[in-house]
DSSP file (Angstrom, degrees, kcal/mol; ACC not computed):
  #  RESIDUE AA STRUCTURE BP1 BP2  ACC     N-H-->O    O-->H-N    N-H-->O    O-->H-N    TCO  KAPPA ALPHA  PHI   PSI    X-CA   Y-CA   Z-CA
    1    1 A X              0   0    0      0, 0.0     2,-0.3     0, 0.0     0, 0.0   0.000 360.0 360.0 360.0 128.2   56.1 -151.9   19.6
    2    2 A X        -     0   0    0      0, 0.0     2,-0.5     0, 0.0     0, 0.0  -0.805 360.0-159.6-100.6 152.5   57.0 -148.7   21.4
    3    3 A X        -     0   0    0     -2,-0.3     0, 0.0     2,-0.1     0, 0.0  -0.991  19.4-116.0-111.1 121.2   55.0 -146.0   22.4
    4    4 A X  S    S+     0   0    0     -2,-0.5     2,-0.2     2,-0.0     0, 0.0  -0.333  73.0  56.9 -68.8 157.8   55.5 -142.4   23.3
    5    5 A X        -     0   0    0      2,-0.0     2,-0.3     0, 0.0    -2,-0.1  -0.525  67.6-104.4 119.4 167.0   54.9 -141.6   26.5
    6    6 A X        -     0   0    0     -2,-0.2     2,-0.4     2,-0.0    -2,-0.0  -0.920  17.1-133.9-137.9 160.8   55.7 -142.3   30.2
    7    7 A X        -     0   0    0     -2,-0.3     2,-0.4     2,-0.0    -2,-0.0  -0.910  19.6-168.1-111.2 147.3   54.1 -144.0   33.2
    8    8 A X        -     0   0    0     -2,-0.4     2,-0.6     0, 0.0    -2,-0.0  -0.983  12.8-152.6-147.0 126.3   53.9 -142.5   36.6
    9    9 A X        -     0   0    0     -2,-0.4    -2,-0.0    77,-0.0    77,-0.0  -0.866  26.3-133.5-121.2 109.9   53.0 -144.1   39.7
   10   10 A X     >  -     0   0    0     -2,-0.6     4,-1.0     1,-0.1     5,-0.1   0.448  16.0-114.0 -31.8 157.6   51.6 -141.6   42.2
   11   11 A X  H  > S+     0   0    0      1,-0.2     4,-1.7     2,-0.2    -1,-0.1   0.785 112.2  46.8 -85.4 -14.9   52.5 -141.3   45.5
   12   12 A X  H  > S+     0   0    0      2,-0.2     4,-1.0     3,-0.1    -1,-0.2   0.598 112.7  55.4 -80.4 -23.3   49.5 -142.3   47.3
   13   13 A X  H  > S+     0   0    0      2,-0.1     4,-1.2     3,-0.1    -2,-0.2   0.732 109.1  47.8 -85.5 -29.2   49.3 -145.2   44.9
   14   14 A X  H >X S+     0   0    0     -4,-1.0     4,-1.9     2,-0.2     3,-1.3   0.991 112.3  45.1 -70.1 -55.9   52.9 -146.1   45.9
   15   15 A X  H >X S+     0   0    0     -4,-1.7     3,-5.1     1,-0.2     4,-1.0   0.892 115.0  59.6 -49.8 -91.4   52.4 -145.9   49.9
   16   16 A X  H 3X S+     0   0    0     -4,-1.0     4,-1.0     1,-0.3    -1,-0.2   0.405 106.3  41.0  36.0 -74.6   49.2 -147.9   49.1
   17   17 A X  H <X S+     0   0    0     -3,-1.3     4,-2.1    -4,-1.2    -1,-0.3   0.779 113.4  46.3 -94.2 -28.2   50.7 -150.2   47.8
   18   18 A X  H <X S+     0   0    0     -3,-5.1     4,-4.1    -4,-1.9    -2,-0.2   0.965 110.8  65.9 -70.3 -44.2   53.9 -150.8   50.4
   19   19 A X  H  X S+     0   0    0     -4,-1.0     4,-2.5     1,-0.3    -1,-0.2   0.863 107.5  33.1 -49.2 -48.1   50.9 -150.4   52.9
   20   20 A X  H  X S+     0   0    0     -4,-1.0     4,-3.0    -5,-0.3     5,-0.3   0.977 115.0  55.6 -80.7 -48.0   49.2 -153.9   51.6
   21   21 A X  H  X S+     0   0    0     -4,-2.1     4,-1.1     2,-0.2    -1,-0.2   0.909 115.7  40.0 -62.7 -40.1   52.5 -155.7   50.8
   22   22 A X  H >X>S+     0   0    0     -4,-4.1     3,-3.7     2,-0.2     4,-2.9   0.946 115.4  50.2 -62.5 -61.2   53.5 -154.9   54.8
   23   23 A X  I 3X>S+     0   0    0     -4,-2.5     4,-1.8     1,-0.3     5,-1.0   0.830 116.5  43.9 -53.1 -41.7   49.7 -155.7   56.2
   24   24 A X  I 3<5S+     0   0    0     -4,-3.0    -1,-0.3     3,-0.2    -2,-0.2   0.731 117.2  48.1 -89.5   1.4   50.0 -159.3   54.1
   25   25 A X  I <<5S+     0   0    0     -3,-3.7    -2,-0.2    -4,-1.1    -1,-0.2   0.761 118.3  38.6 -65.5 -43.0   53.7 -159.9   55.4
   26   26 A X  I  <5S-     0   0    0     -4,-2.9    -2,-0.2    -5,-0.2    -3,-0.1   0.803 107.3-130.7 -90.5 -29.2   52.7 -159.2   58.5
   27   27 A X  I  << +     0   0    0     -4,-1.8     2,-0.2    -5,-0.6    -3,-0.2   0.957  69.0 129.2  61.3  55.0   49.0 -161.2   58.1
   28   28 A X  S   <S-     0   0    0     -5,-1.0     2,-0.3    -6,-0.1    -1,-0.2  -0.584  70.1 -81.8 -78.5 162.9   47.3 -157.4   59.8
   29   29 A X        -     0   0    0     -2,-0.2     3,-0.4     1,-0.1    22,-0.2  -0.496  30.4-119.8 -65.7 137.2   44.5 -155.7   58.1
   30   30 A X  S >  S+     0   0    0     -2,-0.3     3,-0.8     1,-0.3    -7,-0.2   0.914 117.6  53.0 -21.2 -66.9   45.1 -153.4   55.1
   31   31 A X  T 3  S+     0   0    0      1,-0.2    -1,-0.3    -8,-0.0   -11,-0.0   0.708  98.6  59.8 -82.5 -25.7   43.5 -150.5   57.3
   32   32 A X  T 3  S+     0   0    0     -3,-0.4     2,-0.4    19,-0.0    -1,-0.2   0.391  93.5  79.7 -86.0   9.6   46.0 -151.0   60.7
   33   33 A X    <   -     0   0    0     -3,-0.8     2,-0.4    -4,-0.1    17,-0.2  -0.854  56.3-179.8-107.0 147.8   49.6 -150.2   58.4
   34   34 A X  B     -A   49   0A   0     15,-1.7    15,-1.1    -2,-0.4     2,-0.5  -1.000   7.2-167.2-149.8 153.7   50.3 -146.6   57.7
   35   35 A X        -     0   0    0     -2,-0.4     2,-0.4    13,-0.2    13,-0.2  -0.980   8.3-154.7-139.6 134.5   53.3 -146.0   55.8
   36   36 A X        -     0   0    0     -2,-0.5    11,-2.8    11,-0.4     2,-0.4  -0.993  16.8-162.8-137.5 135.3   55.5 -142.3   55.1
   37   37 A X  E     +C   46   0B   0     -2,-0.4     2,-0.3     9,-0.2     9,-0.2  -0.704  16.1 168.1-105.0 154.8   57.2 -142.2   52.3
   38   38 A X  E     -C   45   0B   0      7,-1.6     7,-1.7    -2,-0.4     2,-0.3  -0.945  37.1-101.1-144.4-176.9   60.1 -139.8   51.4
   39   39 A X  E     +C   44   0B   0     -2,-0.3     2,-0.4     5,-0.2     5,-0.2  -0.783  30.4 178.9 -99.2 125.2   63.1 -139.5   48.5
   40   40 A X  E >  S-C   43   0B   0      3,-1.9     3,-1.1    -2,-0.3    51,-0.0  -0.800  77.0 -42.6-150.1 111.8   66.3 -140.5   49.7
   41   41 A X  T 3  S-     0   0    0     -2,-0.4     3,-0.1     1,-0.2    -2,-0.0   0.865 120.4 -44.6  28.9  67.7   68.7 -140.0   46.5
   42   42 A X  T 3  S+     0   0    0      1,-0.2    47,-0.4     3,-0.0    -1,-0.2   0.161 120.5 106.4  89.8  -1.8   66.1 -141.6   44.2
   43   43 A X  E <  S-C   40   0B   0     -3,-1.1    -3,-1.9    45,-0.1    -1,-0.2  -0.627  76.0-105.2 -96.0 159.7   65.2 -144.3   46.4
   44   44 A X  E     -Cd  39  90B   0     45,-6.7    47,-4.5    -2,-0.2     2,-0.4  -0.706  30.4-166.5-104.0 149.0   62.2 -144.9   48.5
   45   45 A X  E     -C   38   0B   0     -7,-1.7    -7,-1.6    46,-0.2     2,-0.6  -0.988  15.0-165.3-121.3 110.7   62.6 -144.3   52.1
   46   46 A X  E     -Cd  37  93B   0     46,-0.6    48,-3.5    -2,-0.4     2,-0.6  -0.836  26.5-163.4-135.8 149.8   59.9 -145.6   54.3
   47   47 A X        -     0   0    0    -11,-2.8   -11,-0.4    -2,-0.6     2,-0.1  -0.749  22.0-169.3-117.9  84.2   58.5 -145.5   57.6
   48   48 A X        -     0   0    0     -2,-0.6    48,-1.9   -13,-0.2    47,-1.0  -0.534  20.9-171.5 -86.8 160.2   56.0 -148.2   58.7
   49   49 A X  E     +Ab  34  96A   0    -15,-1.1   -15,-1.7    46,-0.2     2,-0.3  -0.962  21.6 169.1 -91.8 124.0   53.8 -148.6   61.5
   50   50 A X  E     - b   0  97A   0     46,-2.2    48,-2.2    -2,-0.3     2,-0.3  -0.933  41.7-113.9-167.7 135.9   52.3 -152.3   61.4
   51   51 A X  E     - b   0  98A   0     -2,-0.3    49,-0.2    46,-0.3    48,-0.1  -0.671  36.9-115.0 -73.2 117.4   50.3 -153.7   64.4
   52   52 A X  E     -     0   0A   0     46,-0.8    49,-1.3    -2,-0.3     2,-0.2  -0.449  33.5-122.2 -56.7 160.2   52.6 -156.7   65.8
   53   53 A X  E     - b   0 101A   0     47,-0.2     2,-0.5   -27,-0.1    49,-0.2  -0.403  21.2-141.1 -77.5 156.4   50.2 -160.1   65.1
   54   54 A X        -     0   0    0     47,-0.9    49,-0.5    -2,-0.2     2,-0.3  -0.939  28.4-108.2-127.3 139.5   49.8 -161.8   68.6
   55   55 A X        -     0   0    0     -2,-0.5     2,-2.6     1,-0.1     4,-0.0  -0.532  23.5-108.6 -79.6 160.4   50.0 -165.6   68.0
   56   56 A X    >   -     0   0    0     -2,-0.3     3,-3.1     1,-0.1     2,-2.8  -0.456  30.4-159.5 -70.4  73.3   47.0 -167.6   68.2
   57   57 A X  T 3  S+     0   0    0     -2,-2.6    -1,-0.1     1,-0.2     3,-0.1   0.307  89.4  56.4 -57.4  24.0   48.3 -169.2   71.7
   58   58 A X  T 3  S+     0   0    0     -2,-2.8     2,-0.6     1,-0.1    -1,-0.2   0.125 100.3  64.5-118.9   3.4   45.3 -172.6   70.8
   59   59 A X  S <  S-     0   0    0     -3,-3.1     2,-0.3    -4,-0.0    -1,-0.1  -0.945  86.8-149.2-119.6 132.3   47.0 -173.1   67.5
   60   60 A X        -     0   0    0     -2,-0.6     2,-0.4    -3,-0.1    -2,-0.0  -0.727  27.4-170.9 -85.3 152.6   51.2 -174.4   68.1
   61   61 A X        -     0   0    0     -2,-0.3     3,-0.2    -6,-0.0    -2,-0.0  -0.974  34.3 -81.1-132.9 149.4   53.3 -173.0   65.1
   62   62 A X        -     0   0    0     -2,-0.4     2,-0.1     1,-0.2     0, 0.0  -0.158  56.8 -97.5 -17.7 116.6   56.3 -173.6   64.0
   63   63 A X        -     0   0    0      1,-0.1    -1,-0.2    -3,-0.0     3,-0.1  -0.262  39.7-178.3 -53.1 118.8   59.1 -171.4   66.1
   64   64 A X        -     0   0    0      1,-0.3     6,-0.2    -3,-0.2    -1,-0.1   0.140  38.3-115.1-119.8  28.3   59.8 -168.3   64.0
   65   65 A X        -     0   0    0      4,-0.1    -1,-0.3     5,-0.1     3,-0.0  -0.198  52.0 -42.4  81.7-152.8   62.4 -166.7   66.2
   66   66 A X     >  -     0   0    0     -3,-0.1     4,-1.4    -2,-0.1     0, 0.0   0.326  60.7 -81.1 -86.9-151.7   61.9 -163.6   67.8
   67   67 A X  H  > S+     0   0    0      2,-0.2     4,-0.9     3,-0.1     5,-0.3   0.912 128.2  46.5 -78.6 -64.6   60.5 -159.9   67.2
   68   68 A X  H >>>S+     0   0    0      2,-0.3     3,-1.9     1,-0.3     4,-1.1   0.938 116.8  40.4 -45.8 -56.1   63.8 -158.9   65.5
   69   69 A X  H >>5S+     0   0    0      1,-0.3     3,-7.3     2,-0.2     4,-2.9   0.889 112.4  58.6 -50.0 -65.1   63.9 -161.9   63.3
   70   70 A X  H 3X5S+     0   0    0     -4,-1.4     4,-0.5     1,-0.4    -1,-0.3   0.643 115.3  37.3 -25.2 -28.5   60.2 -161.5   62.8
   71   71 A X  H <<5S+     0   0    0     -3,-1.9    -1,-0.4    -4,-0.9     4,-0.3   0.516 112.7  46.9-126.1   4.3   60.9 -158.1   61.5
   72   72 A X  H <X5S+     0   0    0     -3,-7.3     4,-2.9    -4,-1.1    -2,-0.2   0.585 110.0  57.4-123.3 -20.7   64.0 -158.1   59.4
   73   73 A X  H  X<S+     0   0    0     -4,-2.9     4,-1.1    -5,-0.6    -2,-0.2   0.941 115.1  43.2 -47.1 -84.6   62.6 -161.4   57.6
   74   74 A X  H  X S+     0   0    0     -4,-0.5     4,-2.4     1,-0.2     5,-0.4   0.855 104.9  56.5 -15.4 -57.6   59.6 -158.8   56.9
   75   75 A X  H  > S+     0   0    0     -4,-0.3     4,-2.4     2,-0.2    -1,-0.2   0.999 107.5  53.7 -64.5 -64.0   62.0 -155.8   56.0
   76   76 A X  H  X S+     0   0    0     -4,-2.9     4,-1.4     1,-0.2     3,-0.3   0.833 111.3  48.1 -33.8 -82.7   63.6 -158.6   52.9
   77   77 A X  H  X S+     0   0    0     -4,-1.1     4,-3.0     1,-0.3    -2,-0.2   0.637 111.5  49.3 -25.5 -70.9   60.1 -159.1   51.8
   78   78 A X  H  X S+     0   0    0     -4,-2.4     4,-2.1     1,-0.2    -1,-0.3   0.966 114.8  41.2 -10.1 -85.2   59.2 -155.4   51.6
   79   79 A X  H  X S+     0   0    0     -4,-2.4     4,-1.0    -5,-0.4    11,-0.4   0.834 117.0  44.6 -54.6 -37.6   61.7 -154.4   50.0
   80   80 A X  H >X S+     0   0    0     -4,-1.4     4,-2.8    -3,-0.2     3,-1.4   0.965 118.0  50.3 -70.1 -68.5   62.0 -157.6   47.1
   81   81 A X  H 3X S+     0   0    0     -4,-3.0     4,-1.8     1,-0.3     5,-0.4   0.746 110.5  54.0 -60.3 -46.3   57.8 -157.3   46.7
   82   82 A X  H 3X S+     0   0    0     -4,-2.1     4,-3.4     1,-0.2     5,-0.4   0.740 110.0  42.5  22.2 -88.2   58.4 -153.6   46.2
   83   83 A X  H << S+     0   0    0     -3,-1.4     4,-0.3    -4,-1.0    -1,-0.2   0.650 112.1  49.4   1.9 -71.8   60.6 -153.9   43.8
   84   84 A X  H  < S+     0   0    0     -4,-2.8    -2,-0.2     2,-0.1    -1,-0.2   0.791 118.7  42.8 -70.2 -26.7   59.0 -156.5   41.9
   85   85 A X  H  < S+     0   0    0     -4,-1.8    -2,-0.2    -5,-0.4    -3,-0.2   0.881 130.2  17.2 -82.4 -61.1   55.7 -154.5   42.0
   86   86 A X  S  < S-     0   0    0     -4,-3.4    -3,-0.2    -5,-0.4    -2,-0.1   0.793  88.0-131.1 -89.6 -19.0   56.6 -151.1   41.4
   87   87 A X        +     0   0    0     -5,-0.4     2,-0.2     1,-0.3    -4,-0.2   0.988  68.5 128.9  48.1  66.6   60.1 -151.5   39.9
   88   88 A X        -     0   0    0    -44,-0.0     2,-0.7     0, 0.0    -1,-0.3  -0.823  60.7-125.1-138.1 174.9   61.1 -148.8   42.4
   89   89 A X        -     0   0    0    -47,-0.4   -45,-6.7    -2,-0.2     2,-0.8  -0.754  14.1-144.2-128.1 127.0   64.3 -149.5   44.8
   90   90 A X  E     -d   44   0B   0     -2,-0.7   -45,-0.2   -11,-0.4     3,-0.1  -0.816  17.2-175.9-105.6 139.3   63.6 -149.1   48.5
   91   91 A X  E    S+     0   0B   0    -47,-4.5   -46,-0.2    -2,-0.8    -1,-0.1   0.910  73.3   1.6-100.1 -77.9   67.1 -147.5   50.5
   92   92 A X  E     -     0   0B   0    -48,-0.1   -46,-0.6   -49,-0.1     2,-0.3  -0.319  61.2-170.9-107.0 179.0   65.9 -147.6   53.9
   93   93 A X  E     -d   46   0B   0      1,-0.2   -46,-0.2   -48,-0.1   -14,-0.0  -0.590  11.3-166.2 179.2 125.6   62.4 -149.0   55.8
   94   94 A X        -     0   0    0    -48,-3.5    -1,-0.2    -2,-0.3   -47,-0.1   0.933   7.0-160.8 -92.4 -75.9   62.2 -148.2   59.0
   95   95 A X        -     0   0    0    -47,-1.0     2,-1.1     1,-0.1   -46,-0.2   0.836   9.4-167.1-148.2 102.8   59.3 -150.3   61.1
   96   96 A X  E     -b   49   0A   0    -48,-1.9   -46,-2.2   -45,-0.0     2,-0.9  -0.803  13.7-148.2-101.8 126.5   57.8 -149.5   64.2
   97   97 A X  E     -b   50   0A   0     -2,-1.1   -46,-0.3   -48,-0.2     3,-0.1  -0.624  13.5-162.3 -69.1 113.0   55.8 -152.3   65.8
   98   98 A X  E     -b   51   0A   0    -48,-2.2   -46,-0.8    -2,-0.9     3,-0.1   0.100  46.8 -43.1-108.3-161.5   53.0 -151.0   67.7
   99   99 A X  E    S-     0   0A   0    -48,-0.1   -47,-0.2     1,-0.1    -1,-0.2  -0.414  71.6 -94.7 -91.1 157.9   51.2 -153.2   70.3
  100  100 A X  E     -     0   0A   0    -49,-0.2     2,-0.4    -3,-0.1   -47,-0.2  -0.324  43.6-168.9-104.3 133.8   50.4 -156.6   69.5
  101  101 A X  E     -b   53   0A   0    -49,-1.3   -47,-0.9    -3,-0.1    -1,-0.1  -0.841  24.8-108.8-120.1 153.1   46.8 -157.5   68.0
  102  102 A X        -     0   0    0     -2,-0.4     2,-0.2   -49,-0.2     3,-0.1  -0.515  39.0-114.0 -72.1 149.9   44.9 -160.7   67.4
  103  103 A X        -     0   0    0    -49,-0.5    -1,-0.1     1,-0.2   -75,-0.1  -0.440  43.0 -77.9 -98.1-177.2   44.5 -161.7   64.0
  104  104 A X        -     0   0    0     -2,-0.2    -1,-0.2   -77,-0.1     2,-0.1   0.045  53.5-107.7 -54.0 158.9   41.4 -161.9   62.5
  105  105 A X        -     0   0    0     -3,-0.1     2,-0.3     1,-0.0    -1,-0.1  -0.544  28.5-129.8 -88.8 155.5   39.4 -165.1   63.5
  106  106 A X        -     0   0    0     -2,-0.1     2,-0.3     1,-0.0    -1,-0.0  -0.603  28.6-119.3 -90.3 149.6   39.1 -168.0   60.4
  107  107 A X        -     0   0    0     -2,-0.3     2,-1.2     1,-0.0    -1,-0.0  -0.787  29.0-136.0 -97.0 155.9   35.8 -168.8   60.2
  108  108 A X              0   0    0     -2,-0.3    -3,-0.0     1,-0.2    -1,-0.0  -0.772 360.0 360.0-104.2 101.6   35.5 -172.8   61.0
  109  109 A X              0   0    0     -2,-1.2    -1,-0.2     0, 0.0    -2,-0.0   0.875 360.0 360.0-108.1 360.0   33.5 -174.4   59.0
């Protein structure tokens, strides 16, 4: 069944939304990504800021390369979940990593 009509997804609801998809890529809080978006020939063009994650230095993990790896792994992600979410097509995404924060403590129970 079709319907007249159109869907529109706002722009604050779009940033929003890139905003949560970086902050759980990244495993930051929601509130520490800030995200500007612009039009760059019909494609979204974006500019994060996302708090680098500090590793938990008591917990070993699995080597996951470097900052750069760390961040262009990220940038795929972005850009597919994006995609997948909004069905909008992201051209560039820019990232600046800002100074590295712990993440939030698990509670142990």
């Amino acid at each position: 069944m079709t319907r007249a009509g159109h869907t529109r997804i706002t722009q604050a609801a779009l940033r929003h939304t890139i905003e949560a998809i970086a902050a759980r890529t990244f495993r930051v809080p929601a509130s520490t990504v800030s995200a500007d978006l612009q039009d760059e020939s019909g494609n979204i063009a974006a500019t994060l800021v996302v708090p680098l994650p500090a590793p938990d230095l008591l917990q070993p993990e699995p080597a996951q390369g470097n900052v750069f790896d760390l961040a262009g792994r990220s940038r795929s992600v972005l850009i597919q979940q994006t995609l997948e979410l909004t069905g909008r097509t992201m051209g560039s995404v820019d990232l600046r990593l800002t100074g590295a924060k712990p993440r939030p403590e698990r509670k142990i129970e």
